[in-house]
C-alpha positions in Angstrom: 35.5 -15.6 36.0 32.2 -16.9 37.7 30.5 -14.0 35.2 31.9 -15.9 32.2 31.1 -19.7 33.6 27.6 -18.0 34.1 27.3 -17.1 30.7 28.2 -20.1 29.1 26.2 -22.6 31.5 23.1 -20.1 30.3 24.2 -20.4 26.5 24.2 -24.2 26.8 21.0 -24.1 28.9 19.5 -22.3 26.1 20.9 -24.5 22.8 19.4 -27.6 25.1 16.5 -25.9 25.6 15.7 -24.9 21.8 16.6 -28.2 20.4 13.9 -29.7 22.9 11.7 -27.5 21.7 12.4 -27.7 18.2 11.5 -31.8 18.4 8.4 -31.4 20.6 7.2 -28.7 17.8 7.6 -31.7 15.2 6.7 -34.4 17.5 3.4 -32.5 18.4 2.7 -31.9 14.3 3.1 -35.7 13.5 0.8 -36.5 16.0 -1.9 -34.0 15.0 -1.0 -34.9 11.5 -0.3 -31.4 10.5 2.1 -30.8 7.3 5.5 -29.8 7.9 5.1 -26.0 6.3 2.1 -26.0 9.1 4.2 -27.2 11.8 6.9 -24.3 11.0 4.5 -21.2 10.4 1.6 -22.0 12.9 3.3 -23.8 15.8 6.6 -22.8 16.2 5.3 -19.2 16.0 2.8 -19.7 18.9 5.5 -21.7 21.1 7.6 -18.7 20.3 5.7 -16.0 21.0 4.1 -17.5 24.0 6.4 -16.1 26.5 6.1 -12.9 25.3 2.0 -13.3 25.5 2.1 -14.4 29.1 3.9 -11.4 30.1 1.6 -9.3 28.8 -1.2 -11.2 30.3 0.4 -11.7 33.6 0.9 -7.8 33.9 -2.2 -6.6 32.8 -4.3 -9.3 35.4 -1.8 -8.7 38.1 0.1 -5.6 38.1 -0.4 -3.0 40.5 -3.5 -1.3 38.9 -2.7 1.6 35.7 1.0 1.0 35.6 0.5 -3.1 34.8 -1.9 -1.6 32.1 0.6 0.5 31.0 3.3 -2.5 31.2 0.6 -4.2 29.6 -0.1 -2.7 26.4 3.6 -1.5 26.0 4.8 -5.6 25.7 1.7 -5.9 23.4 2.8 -2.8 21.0 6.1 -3.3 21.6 7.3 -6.4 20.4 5.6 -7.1 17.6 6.5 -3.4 16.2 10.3 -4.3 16.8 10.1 -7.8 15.2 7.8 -5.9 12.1 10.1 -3.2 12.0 13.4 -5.5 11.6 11.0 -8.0 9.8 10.4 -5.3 7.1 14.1 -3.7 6.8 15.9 -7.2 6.5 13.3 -8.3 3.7 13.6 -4.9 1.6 17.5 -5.5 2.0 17.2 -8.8 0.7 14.8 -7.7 -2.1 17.2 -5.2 -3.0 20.3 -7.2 -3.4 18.7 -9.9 -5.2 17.2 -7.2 -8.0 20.8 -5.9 -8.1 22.4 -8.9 -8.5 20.3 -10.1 -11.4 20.4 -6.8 -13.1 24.0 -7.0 -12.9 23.9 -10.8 -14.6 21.8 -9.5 -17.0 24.7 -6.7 -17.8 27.2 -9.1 -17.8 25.5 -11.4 -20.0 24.4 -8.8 -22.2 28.0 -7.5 -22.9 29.4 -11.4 -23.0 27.1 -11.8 -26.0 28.1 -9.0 -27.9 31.5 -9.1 -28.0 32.0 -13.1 -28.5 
């Protein structure tokens, strides 16, 4: 039971957290009157992939000689390859739907013509 409790204090921790950040992204681009498209693509992808970035920097400055390297670069390669790779597969998928649904409208509107 505590498990679950645990879990559900963390998921609401995190909603809070994301909505917080999510305003002080937009409150930041009004101030520096950057556009809203900037706001989205530039600084929500920094605040985003900042943690990630200060793990790699925090092991490769202070971990225990070739193995924070190694915990170094592997966070550098890493993450970015997963997000590219997923990046990549979800936008082909979606590519590939969309063509086939068009090609099916155009079927469909091809054989509605003939036949009326």
């Amino acid at each position: 039971m505590w498990h679950f409790v645990l879990l559900i204090a963390c998921a609401v921790a995190i909603y809070l957290s994301c909505e917080w950040f999510v305003n002080a992204v937009e409150w930041l681009g009004h101030r520096l009157k950057v556009g809203r498209m900037a706001v989205g693509t530039v600084l929500a992808a920094f605040g985003t992939a900042l943690p990630e970035s200060v793990v790699t920097l925090v092991a490769v400055t202070s971990g225990g000689g070739e193995a924070g390297k190694d915990i170094g670069v592997g966070a550098a390669m890493g993450g970015p390859l997963a997000l590219a790779t997923v990046a990549y597969a979800v936008t082909g998928i979606a590519l590939l739907m969309t063509r086939r649904s068009r090609a099916r409208a155009r079927i469909l509107a091809g054989a509605g013509g003939s036949s009326a």
